[in-house]
C-alpha positions as CSV (number, residue, x, y, z in Angstrom):
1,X,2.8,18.6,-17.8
2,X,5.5,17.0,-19.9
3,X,5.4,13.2,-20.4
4,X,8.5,12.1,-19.3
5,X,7.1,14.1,-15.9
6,X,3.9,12.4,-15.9
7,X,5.6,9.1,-16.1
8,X,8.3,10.4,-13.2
9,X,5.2,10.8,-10.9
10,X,3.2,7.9,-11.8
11,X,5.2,5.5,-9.1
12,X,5.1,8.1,-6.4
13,X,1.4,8.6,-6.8
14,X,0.9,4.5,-6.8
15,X,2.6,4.2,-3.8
16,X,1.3,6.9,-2.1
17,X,-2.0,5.8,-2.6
18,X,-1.1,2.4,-1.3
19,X,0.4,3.8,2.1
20,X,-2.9,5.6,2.6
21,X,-4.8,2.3,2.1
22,X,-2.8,0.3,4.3
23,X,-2.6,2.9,7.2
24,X,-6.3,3.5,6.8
25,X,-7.1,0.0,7.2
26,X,-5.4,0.2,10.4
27,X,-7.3,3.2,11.6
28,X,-10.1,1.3,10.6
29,X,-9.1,-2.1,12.5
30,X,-7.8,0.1,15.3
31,X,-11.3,2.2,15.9
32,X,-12.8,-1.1,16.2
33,X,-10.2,-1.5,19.1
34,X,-10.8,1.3,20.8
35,X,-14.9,1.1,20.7
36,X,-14.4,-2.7,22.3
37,X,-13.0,-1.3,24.9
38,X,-15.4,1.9,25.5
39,X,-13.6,5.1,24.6
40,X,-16.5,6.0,22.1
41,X,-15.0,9.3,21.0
42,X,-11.6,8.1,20.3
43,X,-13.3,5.2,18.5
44,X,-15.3,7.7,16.4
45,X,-12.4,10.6,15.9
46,X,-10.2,7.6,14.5
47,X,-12.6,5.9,12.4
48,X,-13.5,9.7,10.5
49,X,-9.7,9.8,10.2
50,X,-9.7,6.4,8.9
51,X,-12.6,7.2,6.3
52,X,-10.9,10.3,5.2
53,X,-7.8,8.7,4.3
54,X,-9.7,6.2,2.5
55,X,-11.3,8.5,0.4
56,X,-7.2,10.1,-0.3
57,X,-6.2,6.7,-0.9
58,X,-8.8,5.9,-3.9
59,X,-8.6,9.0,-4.9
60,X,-4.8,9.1,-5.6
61,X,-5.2,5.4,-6.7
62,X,-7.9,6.2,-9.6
63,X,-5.6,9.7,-10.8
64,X,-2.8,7.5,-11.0
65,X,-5.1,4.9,-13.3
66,X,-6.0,8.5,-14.9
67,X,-2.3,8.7,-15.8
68,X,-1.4,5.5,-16.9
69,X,-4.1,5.6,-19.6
70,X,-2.8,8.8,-20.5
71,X,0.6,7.3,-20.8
72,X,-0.5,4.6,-22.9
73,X,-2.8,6.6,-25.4
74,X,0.3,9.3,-26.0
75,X,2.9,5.8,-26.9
76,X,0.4,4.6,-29.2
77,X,0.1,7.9,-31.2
């Protein structure tokens, strides 16, 4: 991959990471919601949804870290 690409892509990967964060909190808040009121499985379908996206969200957050150091080290050569 090209640098000027990786560079391209850095923003979009930041900020997808960040939407999956945010709406993953909310699946989180929301399955709290939902087991308040008794609907068990729905409480436990959302809150694996929730974790999953969590786990998309750091994920795309520490590659786009991965990226930015790449970034950096190829400028200072």
């Amino acid at each position: 991959m090209k640098t000027g690409l990786r560079y391209r892509l850095l923003p979009v990967i930041l900020i997808a990471g960040l939407l999956l964060l945010v709406f993953s909190t909310y699946l989180l808040i929301l399955s709290i919601g939902y087991m308040e009121r008794g609907y068990v499985g729905t409480s436990l379908l959302t809150l694996l949804i929730g974790f999953s996206l969590l786990s998309s969200s750091l994920y795309l957050l520490r590659l786009s870290a991965h990226v930015y150091a790449i970034e950096r080290k190829g400028e200072k050569e």
